[in-house]
C-alpha positions in Angstrom: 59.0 -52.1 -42.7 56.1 -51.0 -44.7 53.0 -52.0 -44.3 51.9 -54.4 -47.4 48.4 -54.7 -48.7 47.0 -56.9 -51.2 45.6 -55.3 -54.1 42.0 -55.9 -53.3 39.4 -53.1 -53.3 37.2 -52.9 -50.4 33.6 -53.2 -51.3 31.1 -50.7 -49.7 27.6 -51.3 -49.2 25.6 -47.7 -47.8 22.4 -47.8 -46.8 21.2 -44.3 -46.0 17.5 -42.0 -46.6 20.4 -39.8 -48.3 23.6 -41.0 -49.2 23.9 -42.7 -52.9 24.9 -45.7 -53.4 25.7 -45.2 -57.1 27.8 -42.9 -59.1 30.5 -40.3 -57.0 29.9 -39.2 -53.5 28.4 -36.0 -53.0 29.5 -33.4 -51.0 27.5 -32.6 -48.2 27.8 -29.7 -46.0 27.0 -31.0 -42.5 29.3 -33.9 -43.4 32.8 -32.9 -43.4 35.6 -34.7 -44.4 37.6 -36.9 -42.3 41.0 -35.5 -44.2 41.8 -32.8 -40.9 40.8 -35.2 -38.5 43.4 -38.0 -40.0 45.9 -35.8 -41.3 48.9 -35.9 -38.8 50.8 -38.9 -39.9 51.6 -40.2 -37.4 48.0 -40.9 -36.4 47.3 -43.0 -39.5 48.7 -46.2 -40.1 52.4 -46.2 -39.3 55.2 -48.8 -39.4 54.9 -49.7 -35.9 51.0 -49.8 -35.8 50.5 -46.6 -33.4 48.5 -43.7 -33.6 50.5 -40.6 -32.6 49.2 -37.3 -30.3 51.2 -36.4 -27.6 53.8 -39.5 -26.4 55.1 -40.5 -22.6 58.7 -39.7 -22.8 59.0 -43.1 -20.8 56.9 -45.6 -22.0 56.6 -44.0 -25.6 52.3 -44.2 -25.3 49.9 -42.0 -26.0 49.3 -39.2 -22.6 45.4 -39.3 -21.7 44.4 -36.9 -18.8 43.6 -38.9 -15.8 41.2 -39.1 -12.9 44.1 -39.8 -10.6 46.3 -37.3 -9.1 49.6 -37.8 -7.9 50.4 -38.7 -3.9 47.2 -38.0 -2.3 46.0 -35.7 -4.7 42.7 -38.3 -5.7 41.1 -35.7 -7.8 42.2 -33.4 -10.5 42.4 -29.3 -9.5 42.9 -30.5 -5.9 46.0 -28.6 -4.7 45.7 -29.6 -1.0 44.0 -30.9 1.8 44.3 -28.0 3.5 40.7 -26.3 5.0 41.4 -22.5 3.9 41.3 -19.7 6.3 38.6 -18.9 6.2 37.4 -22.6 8.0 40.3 -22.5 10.0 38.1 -21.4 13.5 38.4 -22.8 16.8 36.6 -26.1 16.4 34.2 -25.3 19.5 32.9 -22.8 17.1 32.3 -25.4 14.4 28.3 -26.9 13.5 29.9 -30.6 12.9 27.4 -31.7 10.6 27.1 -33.6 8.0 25.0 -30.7 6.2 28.0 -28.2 7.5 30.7 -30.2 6.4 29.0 -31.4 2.7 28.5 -27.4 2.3 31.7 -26.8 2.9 33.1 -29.9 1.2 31.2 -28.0 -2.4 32.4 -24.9 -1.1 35.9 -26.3 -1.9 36.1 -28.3 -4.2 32.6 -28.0 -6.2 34.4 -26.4 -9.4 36.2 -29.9 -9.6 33.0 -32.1 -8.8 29.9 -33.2 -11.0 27.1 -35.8 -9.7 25.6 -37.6 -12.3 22.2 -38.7 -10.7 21.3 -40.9 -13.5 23.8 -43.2 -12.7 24.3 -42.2 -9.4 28.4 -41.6 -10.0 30.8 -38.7 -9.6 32.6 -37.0 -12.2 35.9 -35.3 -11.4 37.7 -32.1 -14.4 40.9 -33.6 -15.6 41.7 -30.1 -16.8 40.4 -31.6 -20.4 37.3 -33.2 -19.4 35.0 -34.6 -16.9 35.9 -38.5 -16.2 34.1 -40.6 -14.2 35.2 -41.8 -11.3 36.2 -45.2 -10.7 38.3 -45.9 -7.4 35.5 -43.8 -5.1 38.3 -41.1 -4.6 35.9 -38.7 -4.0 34.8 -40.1 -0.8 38.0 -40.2 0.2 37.9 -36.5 -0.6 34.8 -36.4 1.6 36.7 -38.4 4.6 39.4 -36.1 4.7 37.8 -33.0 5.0 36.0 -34.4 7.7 39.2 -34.7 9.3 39.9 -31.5 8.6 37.3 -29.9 10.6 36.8 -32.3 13.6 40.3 -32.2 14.6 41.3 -34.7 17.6 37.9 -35.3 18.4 35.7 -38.3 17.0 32.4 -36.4 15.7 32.3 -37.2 12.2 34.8 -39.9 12.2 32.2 -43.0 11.4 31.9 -44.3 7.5 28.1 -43.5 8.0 28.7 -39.6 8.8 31.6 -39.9 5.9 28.8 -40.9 3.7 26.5 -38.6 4.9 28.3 -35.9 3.8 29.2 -37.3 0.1 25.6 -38.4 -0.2 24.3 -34.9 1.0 27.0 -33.1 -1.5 25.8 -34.8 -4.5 22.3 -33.1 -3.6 24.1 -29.0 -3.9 22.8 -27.7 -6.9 26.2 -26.7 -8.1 27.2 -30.2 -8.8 24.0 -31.7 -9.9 23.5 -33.6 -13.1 21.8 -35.9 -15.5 23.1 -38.1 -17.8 21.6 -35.7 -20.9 24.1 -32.8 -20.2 26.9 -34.9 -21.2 28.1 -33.9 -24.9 24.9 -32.0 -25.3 26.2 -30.2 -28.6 26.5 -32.9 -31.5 29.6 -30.8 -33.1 32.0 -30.1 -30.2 34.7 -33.1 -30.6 36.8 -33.2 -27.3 40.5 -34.1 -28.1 43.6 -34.0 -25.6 44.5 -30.5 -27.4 41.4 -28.7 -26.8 37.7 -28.6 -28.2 37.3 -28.7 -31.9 34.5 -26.9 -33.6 33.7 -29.5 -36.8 31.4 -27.1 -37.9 34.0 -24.3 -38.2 37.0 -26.2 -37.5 38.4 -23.9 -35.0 39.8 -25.1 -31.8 39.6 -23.9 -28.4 40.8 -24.7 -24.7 38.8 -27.4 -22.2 36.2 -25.5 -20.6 34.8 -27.6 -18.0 31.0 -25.7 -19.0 30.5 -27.4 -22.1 30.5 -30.6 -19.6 32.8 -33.3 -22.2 33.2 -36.1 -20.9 34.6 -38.0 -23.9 38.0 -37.4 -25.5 39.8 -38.5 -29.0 43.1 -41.0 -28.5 45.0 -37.5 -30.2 44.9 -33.8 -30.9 44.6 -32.3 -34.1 47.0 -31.7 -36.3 48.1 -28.7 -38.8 45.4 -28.2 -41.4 47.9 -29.4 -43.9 50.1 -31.9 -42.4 51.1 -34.7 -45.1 49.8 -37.9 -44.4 52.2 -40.3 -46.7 51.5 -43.5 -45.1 47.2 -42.7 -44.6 47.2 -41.8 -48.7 49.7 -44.4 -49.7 47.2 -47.5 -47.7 43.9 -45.2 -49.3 45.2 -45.7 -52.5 45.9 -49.1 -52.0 42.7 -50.8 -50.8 40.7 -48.9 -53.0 42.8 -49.2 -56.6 43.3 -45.5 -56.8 39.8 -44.7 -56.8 39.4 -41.1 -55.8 35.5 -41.7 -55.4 35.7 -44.1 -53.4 38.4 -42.5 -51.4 36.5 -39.3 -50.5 33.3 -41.2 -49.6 35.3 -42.9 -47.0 37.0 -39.8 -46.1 33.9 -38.1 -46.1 31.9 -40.8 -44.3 35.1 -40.9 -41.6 34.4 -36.9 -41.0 30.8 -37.6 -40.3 31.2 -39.9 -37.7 33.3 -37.7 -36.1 29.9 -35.4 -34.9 27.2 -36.5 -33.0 24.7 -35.6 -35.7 22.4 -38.6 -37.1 20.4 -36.7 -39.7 22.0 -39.1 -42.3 21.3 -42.3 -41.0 23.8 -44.0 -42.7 24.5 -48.0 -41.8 27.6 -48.9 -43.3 28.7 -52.4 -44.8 32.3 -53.0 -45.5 33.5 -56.5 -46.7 35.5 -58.4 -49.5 37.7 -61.4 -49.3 40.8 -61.0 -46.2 43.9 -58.9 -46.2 42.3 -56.1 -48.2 42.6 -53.4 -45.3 38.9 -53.8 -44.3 40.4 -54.4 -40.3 42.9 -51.9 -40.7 40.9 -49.0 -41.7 38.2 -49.8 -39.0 41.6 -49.8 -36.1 43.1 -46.7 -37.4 39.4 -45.1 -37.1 38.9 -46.7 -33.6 42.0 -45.9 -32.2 41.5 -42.0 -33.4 38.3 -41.7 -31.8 39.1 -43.1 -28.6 36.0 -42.3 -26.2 33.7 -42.0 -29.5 34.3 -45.3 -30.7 32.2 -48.4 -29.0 32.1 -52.1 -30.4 28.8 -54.1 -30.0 27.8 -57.3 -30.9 25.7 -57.3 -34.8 23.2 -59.3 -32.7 22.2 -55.9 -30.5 20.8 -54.6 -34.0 19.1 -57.3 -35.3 15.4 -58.1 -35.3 14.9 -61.3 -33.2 12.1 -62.8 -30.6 13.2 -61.9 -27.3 14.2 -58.4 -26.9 17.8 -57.2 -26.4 19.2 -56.4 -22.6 19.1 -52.7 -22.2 22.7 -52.8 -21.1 23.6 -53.5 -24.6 22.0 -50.3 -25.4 22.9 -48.4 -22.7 26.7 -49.2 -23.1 26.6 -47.8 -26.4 25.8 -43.9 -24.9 27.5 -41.5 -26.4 29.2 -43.5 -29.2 29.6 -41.9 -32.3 31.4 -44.1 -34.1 30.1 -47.9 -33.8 31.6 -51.5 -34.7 29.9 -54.8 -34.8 32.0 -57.5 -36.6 30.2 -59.9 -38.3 31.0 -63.4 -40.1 29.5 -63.5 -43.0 30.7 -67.3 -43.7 27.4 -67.8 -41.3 24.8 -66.5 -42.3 22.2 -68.4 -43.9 22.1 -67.4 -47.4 18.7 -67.9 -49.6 
């Protein structure tokens, strides 16, 4: 059934050091449009409300790389629980430390492991990006390679000697990190398909280096692809304007890199069922990692200052949302 939209433009109020707010959008060249980015179908608005990208064969929904491995794999790359040869020595021979065992613990599986130390949390490679983890898999990771080495006897068998050694891995210098070497470069997008350039547009496989950590809801499509339903609702909330159109096109692109040279705090609002929800979901949903929501309240002047967690939540976004009534505010 297809979709139906009253007939209402959306009004947009920008207020940025250089965007106009009269006459046609201008073209800019660190803004790019947004037409790539949305232009598989079936990740703009659809009959059934769904973005597309790659789809479980099972339960039809989007695949996202996860931090869980399957049986007790508990972190990605980890293909066994098995010490390698070259650790495989008479245990009499061993130094059962915890400073032997966290060496060796990196020694393993260090390529797979990040310690952020600003949030004191480990990171595990998906095989598409670095994801936090949740569930304290990796000191499960830690316990078992303890077991590994101490064989049938009890050294190294306490939860304080287990920690030891996780606590004394997240010190190797091959894991260590801050919170500022995540997403460092402002025009690297990381999507399920690979790493998009959006200054050249080119695309390129995960590479755990450039240390993503965020990912779009889908990959990119054909430079091409038709997008019937996206044009048909553009055309629609905006009453065939093609201004209009490419500003939000354009303005969609933008947000799509880190960069903030523009500055540009966007308004969007007109009487209901004019598609002012709808475009802000289909952007959402695209963005996936990018896209935060935050109350209006976090950017608004007021007497007692805002909790940094508000602030601190909204790391990293690139895209942000903060619904507002405007039925209450006070008008003059």
């Amino acid at each position: 059934m297809p979709i139906t939209i009253k007939k209402k433009p959306i009004d947009v109020v920008a207020k940025a050091a250089d965007v106009p707010t009269e006459g046609p959008p201008q073209a800019s060249a660190t803004a790019p449009l947004a037409t790539d980015a949305l232009s598989n179908d079936e990740t703009a608005v659809n009959d059934n409300g769904k973005h597309g990208g790659p789809l479980d064969s099972e339960t039809g929904e989007p695949l996202r790389p996860s931090f869980e491995g399957d049986g007790e794999r508990a972190l990605p790359g980890v293909v066994d629980r098995e010490p390698p040869d070259s650790e495989r020595r008479s245990r009499d021979d061993l130094e059962l430390t915890e400073d032997f065992v966290a060496r060796a613990f990196i020694d393993r599986f260090g390529e797979k492991l990040r310690y952020d130390h600003d949030i004191a949390r480990w990171f595990g490679w998906t095989g598409a990006c670095w994801m936090k983890d949740e569930t304290k898999a990796t000191f499960d990771l830690a316990r078992s390679s303890c077991r590994d080495f101490r064989g049938g006897h009890r050294a190294m068998s306490s939860k304080r000697a287990i920690e030891g050694v996780e606590i004394m891995a997240s010190r190797d210098r091959r894991v260590a990190m801050k919170t500022s070497d995540w997403d460092s470069d402002p025009w690297i997008l990381g999507t399920p398909g690979g790493y998009v350039s959006l200054k050249t547009g080119e695309v390129s496989e995960a590479d755990p280096s450039m240390n993503v950590s965020q990912l779009t809801s889908v990959s990119p499509a054909e430079k091409g692809t038709p997008t019937p339903h996206f044009s048909k609702f553009l055309d629609e909330v905006t009453q065939s304007d093609p201004a209009l159109q490419r500003f939000l096109r354009q303005y969609l692109g933008y947000c799509l890199t880190g960069d903030t040279q523009e500055q540009v705090l966007l308004f969007i609002f007109g009487p209901g069922g004019n598609g002012k929800s709808v475009l802000q979901n289909v952007a959402n949903d695209i963005m996936g990692d990018y896209a935060k929501t935050a109350a209006m309240e976090t950017f608004s002047a007021t007497r007692q200052q805002r909790h940094l967690t508000e602030i601190a939540m909204l790391r990293g976004a690139r895209l942000e949302r903060s619904p507002i009534n405007l039925y209450h505010i006070r008008r003059p």
